[in-house]
N, CA, C and O atoms as a printed pandas DataFrame, in Angstrom:
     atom_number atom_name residue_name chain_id  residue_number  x_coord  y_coord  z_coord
0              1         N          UNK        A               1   21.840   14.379  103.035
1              2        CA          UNK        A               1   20.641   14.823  102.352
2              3         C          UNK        A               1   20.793   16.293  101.984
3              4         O          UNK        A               1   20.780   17.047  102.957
4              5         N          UNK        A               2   20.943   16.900  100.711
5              6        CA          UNK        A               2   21.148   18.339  100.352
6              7         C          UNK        A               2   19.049   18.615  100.362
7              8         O          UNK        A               2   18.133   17.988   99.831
8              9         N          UNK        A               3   19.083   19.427  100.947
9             10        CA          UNK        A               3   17.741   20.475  101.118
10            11         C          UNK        A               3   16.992   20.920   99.943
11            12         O          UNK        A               3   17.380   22.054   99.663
12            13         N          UNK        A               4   15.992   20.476   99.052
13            14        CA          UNK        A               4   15.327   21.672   97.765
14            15         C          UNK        A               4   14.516   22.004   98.413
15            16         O          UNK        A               4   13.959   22.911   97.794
16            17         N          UNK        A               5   13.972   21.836   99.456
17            18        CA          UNK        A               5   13.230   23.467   99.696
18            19         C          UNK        A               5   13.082   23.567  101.334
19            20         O          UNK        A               5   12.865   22.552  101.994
20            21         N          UNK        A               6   13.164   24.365  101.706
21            22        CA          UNK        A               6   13.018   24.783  103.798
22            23         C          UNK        A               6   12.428   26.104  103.651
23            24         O          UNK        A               6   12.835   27.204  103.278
24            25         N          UNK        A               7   11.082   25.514  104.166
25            26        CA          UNK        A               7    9.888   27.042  104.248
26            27         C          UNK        A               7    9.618   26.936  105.786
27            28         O          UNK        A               7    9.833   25.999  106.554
28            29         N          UNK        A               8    9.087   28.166  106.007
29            30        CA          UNK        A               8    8.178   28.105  107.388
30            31         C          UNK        A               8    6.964   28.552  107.195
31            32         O          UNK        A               8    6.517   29.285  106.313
32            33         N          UNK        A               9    6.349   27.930  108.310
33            34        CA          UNK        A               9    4.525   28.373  108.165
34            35         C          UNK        A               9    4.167   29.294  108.833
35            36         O          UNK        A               9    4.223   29.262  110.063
36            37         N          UNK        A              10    3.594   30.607  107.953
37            38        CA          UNK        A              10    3.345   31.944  108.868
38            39         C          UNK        A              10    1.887   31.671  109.443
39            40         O          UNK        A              10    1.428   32.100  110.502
40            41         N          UNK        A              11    1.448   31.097  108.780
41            42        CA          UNK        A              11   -0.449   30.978  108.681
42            43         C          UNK        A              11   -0.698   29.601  108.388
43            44         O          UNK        A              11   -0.140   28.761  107.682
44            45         N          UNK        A              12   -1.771   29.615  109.193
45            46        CA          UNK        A              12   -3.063   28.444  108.395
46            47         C          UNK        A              12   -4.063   28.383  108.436
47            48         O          UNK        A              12   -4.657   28.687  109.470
48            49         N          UNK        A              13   -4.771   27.920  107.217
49            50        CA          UNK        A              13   -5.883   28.681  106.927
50            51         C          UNK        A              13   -6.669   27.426  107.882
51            52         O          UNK        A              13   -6.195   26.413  108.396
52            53         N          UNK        A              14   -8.302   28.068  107.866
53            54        CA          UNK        A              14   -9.500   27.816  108.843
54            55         C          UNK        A              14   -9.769   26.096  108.582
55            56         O          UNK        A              14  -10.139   25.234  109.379
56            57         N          UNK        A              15   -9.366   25.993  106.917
57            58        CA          UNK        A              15  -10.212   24.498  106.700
58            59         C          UNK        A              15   -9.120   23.746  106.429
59            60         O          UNK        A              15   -9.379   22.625  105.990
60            61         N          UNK        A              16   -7.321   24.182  106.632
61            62        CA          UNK        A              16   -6.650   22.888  106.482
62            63         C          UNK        A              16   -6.865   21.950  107.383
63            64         O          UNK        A              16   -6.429   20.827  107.132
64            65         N          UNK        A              17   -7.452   22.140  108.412
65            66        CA          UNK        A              17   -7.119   20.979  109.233
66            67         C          UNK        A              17   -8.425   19.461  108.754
67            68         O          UNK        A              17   -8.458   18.273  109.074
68            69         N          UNK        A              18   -9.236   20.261  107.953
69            70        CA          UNK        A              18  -10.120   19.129  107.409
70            71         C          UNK        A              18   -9.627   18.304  106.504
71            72         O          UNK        A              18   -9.552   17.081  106.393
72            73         N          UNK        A              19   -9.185   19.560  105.647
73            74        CA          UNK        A              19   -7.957   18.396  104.236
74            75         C          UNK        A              19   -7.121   17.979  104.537
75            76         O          UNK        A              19   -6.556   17.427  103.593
76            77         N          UNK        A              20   -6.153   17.817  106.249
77            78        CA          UNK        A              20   -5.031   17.233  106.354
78            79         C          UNK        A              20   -5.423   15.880  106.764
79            80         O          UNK        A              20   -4.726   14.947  106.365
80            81         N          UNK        A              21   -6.495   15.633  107.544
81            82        CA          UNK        A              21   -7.281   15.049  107.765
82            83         C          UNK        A              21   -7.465   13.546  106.599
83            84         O          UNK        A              21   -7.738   12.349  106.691
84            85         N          UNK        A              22   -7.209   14.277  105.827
85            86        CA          UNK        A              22   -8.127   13.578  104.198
86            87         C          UNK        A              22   -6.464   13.299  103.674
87            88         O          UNK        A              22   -6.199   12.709  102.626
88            89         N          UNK        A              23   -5.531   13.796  104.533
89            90        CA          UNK        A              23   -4.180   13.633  103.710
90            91         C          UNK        A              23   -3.776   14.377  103.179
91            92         O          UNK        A              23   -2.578   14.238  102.935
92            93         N          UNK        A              24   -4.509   15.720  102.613
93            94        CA          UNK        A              24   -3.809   16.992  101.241
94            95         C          UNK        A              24   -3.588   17.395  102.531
95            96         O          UNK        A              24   -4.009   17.083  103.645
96            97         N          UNK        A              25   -2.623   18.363  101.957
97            98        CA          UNK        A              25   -1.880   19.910  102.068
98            99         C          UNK        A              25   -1.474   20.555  101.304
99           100         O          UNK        A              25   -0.470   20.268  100.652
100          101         N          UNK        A              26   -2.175   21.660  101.165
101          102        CA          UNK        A              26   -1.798   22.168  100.393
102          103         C          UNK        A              26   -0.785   23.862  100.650
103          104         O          UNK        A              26   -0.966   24.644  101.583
104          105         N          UNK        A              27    0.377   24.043   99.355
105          106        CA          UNK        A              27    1.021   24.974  100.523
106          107         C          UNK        A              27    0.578   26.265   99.645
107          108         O          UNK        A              27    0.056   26.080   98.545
108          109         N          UNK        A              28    0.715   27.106   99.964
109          110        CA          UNK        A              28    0.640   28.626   99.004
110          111         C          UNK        A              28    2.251   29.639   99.686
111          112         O          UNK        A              28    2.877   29.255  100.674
112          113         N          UNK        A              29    2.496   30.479   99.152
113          114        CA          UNK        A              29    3.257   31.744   99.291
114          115         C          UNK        A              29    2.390   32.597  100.467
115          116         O          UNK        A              29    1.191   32.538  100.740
116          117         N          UNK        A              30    3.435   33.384  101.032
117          118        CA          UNK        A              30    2.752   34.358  101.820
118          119         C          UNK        A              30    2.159   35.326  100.568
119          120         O          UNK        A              30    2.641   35.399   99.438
120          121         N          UNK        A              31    0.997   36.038  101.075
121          122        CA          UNK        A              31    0.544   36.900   99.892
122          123         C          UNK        A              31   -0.886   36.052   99.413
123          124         O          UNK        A              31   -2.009   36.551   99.481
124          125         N          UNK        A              32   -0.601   34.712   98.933
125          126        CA          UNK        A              32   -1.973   34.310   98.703
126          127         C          UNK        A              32   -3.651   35.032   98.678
127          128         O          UNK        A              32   -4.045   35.488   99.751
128          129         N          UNK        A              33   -4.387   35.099   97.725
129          130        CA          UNK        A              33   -5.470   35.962   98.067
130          131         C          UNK        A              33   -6.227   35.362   98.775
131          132         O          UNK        A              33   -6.114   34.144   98.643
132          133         N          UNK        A              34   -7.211   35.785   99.719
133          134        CA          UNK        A              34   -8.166   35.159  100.781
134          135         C          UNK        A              34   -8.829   34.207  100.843
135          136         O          UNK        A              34   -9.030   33.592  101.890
136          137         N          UNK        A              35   -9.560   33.734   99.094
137          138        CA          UNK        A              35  -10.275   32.528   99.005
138          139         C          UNK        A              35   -9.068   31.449   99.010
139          140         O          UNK        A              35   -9.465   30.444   99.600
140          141         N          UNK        A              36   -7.525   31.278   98.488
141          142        CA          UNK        A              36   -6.734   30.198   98.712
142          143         C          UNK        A              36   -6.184   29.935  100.134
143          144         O          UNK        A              36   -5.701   28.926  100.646
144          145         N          UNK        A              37   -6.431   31.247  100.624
145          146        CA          UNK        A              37   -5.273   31.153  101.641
146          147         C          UNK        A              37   -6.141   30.518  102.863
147          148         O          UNK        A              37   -5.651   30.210  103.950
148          149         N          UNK        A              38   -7.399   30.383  102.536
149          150        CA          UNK        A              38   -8.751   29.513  103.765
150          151         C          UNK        A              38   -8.421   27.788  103.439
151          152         O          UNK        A              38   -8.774   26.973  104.292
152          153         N          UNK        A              39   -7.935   27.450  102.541
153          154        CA          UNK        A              39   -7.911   26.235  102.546
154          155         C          UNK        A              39   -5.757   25.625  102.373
155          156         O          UNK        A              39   -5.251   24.511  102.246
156          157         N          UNK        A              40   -5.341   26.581  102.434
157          158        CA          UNK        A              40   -3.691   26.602  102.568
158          159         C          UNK        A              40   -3.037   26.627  104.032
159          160         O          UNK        A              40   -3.440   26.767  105.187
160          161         N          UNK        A              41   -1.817   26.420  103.380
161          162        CA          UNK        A              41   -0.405   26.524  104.366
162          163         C          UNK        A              41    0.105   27.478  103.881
163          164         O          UNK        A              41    0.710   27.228  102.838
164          165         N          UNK        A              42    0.123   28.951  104.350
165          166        CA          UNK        A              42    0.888   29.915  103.791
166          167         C          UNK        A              42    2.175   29.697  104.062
167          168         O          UNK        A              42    2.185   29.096  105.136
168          169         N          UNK        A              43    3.535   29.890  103.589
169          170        CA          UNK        A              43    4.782   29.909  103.832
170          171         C          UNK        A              43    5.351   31.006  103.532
171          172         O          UNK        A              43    4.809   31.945  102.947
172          173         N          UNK        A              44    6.918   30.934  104.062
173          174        CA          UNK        A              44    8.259   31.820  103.715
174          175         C          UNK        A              44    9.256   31.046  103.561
175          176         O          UNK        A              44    9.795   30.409  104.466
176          177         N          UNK        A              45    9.653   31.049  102.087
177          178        CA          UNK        A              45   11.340   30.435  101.796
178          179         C          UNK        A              45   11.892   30.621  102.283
179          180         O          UNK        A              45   11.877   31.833  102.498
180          181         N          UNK        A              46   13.066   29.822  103.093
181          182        CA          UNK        A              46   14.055   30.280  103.723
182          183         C          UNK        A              46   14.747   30.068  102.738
183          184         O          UNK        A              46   14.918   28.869  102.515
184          185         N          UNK        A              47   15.355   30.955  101.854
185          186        CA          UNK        A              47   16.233   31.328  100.540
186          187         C          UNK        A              47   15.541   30.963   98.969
187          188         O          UNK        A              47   14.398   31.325   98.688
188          189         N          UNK        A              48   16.469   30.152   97.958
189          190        CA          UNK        A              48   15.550   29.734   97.185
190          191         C          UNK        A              48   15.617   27.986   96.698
191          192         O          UNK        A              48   16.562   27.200   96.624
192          193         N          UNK        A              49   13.986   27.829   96.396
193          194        CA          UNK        A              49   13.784   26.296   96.050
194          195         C          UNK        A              49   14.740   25.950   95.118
195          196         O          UNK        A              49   15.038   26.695   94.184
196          197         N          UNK        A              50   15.362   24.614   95.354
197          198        CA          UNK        A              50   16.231   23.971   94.596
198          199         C          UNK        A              50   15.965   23.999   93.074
199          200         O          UNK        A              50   14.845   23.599   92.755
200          201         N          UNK        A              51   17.034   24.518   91.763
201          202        CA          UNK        A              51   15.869   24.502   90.504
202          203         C          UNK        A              51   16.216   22.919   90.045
203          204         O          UNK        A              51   16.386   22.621   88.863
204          205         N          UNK        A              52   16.311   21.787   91.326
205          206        CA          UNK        A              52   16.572   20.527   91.061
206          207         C          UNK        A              52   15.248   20.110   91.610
207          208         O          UNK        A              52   14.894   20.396   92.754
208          209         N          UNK        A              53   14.322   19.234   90.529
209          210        CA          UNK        A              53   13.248   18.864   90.728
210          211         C          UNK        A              53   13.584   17.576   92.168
211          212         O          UNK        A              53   14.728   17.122   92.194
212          213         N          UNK        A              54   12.718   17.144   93.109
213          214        CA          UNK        A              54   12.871   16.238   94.063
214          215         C          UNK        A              54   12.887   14.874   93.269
215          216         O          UNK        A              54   12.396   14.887   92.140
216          217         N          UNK        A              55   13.310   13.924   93.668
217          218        CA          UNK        A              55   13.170   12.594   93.144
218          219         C          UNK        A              55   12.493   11.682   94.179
219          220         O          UNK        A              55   12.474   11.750   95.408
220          221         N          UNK        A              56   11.843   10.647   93.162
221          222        CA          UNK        A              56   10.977    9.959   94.146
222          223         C          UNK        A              56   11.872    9.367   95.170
223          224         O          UNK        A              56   13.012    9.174   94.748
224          225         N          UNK        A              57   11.653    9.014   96.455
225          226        CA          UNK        A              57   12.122    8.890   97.493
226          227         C          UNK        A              57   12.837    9.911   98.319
227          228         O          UNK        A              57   13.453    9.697   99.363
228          229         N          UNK        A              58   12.708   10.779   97.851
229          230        CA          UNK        A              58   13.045   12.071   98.502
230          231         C          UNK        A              58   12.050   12.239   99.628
231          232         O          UNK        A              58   10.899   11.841   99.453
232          233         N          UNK        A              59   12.443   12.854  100.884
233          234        CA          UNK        A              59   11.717   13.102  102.322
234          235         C          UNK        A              59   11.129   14.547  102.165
235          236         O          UNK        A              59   11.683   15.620  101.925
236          237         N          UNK        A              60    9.793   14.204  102.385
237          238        CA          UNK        A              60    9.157   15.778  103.072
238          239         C          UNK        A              60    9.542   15.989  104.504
239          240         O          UNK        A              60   10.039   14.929  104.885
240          241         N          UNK        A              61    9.541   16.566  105.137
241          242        CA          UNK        A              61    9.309   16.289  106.835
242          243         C          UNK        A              61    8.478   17.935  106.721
243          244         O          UNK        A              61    8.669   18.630  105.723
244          245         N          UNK        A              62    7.567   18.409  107.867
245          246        CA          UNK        A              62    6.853   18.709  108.180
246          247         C          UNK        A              62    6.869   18.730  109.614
247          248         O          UNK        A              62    6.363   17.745  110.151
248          249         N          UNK        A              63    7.314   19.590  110.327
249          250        CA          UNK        A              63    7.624   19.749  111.741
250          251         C          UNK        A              63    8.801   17.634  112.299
251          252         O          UNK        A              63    9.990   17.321  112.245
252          253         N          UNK        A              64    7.784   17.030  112.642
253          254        CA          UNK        A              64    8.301   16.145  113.170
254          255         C          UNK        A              64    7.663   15.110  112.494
255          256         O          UNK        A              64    7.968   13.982  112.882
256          257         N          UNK        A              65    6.915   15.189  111.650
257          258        CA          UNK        A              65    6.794   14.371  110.359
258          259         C          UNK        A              65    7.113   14.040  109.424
259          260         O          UNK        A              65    7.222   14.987  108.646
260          261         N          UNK        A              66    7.426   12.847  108.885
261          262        CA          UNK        A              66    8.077   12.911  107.754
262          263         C          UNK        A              66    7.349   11.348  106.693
263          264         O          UNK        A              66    6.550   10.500  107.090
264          265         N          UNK        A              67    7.965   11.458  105.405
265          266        CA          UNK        A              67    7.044   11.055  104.785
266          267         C          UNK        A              67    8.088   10.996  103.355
267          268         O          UNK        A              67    8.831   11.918  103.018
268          269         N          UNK        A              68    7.936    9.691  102.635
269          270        CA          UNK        A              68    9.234   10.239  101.038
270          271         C          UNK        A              68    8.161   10.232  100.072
271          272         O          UNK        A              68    7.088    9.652  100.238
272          273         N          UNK        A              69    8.480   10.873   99.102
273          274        CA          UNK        A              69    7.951   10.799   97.625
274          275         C          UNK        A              69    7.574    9.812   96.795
275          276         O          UNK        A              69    8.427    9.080   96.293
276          277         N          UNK        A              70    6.258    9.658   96.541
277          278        CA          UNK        A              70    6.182    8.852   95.912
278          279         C          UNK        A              70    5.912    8.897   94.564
279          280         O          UNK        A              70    5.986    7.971   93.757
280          281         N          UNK        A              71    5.543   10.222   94.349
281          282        CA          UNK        A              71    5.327   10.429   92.472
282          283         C          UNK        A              71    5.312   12.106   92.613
283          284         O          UNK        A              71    5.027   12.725   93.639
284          285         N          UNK        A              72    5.685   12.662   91.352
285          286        CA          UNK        A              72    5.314   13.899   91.269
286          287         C          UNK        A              72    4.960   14.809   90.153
287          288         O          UNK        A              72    5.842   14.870   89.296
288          289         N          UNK        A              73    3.986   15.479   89.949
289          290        CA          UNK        A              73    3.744   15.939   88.810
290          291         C          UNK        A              73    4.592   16.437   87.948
291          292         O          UNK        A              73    5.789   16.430   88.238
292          293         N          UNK        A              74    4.179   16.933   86.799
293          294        CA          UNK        A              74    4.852   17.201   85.707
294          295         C          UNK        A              74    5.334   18.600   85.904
295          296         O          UNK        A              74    6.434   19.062   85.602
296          297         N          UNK        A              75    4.230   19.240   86.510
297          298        CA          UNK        A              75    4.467   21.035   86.908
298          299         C          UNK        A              75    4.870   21.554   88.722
299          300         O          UNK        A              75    5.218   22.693   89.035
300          301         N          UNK        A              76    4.755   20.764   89.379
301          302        CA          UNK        A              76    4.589   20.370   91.010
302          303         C          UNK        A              76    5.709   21.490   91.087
303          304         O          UNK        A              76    5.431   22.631   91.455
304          305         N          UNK        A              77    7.093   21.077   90.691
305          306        CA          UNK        A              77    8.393   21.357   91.278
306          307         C          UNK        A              77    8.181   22.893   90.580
307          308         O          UNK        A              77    8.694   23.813   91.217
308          309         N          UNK        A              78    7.567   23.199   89.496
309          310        CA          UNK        A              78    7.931   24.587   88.933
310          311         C          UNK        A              78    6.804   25.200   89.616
311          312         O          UNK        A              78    7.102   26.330   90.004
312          313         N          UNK        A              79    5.661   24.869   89.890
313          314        CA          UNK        A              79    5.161   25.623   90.780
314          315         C          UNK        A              79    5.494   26.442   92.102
315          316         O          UNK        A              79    5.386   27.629   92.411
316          317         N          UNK        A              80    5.934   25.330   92.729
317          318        CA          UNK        A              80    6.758   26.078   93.854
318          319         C          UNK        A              80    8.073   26.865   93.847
319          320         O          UNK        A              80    8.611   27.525   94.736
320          321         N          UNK        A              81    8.527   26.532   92.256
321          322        CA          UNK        A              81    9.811   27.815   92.490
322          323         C          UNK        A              81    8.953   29.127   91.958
323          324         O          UNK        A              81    9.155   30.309   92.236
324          325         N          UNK        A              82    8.218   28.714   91.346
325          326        CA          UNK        A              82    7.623   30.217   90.724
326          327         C          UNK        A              82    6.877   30.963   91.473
327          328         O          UNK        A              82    6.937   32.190   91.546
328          329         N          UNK        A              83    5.768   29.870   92.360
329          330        CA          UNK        A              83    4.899   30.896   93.165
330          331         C          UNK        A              83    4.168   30.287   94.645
331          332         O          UNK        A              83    3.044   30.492   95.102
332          333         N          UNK        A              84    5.185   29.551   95.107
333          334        CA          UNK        A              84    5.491   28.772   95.921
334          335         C          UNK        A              84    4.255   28.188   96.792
335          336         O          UNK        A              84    4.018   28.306   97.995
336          337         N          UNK        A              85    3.519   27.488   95.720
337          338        CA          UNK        A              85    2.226   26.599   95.382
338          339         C          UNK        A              85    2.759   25.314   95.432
339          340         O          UNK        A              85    3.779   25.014   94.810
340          341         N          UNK        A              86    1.983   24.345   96.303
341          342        CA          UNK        A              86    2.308   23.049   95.674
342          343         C          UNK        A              86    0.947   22.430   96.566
343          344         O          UNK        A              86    0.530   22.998   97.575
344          345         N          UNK        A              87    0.232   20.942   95.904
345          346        CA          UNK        A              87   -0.753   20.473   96.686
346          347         C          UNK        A              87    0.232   18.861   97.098
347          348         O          UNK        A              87    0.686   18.019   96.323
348          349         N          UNK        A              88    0.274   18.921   98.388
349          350        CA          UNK        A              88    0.988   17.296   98.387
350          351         C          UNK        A              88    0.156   16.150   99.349
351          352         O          UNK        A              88   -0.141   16.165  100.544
352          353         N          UNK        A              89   -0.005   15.470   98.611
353          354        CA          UNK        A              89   -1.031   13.946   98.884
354          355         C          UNK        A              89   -0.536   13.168   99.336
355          356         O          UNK        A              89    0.278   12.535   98.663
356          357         N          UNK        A              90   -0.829   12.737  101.023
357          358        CA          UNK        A              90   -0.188   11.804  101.827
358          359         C          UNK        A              90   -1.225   10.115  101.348
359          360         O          UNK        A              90   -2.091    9.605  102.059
360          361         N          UNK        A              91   -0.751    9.604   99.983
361          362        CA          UNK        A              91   -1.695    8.661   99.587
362          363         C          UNK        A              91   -0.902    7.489   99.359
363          364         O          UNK        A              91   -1.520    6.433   99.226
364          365         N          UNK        A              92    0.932    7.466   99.253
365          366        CA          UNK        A              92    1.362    6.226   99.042
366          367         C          UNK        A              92    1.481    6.153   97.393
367          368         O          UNK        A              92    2.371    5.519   96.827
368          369         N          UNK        A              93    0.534    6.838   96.766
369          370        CA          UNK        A              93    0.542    6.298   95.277
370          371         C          UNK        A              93    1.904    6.775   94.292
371          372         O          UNK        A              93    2.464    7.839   94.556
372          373         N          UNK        A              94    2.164    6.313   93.678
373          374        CA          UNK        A              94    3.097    6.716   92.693
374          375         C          UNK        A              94    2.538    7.121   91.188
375          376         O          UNK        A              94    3.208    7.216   90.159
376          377         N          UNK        A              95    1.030    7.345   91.369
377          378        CA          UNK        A              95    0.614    7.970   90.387
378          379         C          UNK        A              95   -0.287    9.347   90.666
379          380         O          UNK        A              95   -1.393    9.408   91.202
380          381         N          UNK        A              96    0.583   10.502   90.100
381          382        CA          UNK        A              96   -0.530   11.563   90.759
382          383         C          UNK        A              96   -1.461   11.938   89.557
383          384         O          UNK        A              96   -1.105   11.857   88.381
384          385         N          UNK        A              97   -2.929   12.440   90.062
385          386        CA          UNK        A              97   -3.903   12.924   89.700
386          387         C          UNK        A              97   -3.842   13.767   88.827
387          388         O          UNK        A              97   -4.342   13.642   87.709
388          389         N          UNK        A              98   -2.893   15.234   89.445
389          390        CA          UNK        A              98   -3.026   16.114   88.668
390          391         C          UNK        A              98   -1.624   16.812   88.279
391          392         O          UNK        A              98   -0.725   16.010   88.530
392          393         N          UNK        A              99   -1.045   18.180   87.685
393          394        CA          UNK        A              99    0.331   18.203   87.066
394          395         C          UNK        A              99    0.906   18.748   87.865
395          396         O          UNK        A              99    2.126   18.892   87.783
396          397         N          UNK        A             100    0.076   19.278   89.024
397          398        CA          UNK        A             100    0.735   20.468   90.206
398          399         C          UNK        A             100    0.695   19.554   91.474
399          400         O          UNK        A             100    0.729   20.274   92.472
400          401         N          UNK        A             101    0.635   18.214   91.800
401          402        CA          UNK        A             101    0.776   17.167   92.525
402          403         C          UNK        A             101    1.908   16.599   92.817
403          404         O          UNK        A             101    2.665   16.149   91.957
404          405         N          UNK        A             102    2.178   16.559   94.348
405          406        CA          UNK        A             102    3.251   15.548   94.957
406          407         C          UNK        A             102    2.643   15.205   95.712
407          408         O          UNK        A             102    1.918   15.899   96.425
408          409         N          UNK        A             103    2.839   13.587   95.761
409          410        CA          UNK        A             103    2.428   12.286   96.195
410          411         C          UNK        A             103    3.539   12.028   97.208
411          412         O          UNK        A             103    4.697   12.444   97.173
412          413         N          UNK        A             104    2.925   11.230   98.150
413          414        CA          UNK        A             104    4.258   11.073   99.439
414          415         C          UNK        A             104    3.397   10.206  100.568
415          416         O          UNK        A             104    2.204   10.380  100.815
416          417         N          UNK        A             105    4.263    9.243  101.188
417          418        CA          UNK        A             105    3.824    7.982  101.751
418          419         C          UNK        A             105    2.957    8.425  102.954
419          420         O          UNK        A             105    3.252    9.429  103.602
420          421         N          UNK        A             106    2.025    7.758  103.202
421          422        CA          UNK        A             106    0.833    7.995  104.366
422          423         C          UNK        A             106    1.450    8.169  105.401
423          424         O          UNK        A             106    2.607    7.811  105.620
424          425         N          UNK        A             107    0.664    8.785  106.186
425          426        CA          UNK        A             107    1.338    9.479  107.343
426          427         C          UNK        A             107    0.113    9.300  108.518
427          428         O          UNK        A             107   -0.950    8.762  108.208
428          429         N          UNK        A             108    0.325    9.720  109.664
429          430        CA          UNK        A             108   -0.886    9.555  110.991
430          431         C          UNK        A             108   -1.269   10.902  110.588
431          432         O          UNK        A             108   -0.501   11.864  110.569
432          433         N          UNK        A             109   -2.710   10.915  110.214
433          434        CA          UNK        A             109   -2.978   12.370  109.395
434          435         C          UNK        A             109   -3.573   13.181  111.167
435          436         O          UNK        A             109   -3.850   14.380  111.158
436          437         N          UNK        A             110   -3.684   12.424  112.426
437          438        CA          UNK        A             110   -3.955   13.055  113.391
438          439         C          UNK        A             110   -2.333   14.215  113.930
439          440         O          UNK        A             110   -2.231   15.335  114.431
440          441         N          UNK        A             111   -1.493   13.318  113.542
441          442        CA          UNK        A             111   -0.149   13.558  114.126
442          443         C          UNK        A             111   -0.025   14.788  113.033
443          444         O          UNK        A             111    0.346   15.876  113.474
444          445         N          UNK        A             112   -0.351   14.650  111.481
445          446        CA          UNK        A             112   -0.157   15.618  110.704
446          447         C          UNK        A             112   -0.897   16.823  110.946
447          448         O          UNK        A             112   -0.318   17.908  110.899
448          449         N          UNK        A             113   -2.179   16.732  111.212
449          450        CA          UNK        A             113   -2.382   18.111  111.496
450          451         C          UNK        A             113   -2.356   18.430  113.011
451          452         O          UNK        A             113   -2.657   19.601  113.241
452          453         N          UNK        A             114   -2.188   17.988  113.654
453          454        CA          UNK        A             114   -1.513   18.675  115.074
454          455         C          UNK        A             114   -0.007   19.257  115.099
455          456         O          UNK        A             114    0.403   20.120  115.875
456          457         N          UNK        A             115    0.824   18.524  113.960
457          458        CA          UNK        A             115    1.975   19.749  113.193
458          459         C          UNK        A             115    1.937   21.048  112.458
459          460         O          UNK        A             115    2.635   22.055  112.586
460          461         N          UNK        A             116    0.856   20.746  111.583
461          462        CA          UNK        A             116    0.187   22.271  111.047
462          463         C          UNK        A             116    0.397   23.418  111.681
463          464         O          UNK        A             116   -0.508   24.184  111.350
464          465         N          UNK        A             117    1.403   24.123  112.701
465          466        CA          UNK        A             117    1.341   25.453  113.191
466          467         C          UNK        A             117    2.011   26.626  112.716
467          468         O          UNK        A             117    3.019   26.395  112.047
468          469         N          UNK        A             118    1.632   28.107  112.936
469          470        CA          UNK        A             118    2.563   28.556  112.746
470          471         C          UNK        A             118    3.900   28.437  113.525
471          472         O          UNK        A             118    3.929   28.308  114.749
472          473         N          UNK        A             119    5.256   28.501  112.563
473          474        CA          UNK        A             119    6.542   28.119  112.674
474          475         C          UNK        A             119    7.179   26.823  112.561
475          476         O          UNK        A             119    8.272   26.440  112.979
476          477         N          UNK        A             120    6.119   26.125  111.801
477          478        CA          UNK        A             120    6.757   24.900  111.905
478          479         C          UNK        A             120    7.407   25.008  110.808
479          480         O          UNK        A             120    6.917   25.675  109.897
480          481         N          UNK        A             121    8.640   24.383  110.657
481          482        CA          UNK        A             121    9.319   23.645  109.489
482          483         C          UNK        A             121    8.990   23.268  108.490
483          484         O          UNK        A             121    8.388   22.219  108.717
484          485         N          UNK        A             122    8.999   23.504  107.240
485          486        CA          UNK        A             122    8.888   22.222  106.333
486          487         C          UNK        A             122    9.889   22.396  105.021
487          488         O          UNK        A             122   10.092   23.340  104.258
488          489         N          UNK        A             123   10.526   20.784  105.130
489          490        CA          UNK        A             123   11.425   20.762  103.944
490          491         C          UNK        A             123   11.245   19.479  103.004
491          492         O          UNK        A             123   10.715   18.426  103.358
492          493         N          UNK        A             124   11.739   19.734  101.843
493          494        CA          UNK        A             124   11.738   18.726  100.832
494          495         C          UNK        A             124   13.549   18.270  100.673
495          496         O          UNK        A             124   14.315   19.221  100.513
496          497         N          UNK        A             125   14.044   17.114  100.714
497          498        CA          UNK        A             125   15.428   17.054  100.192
498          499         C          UNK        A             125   15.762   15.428  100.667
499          500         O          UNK        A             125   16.859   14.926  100.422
């Protein structure tokens, strides 16, 4: 499995654990301004995002979670190289909502946000 992206989580904000709950996560850049960064996963690249978009069946993992791709927006992958934004939906669907969307197979959303910490892992590849 070659790696497109390995971040770590410096922060998390007050209300992810409601939206992980619901399945989103959403990630932001360290830096984020205050109103995103209350409902985010702030991160740090460990180097830089692959400029190879993920393909469906590609694995998220998330500390000790993991989960493959099931659809992804049109803008998803350039978001996160540019400003290392992405919203990803633990829904199964292979059709996403919106253009900054990755979709990725359901997960125990209890197990998911009890991973949510700072330092956890998270990679796409």
């Amino acid at each position: 499995m070659s790696v497109l992206l390995k971040t770590r989580v410096t922060a998390v904000g007050p209300e992810v654990a409601d939206l992980a709950e619901g399945g989103v996560v959403i990630l932001f850049a360290d830096g984020a301004p205050p109103e995103l960064a209350e409902v985010s996963i702030l991160h740090l690249v460990d180097g830089e995002p692959s400029e190879s978009t993920p393909p469906v069946g590609s694995v998220i993992r998330i500390g000790d979670i993991s989960a493959k791709i099931t659809g992804i927006g049109d803008y998803a992958w350039q978001k996160v190289r540019d400003i290392g934004h992405v919203v990803i939906t633990f829904n199964g669907s292979d059709h996403v909502d919106r253009p900054g969307e990755i979709c990725a197979s359901e997960v125990d959303t209890g197990k998911l946000v009890s991973t949510l910490k700072v330092g956890a892992t998270i990679t796409i590849g």
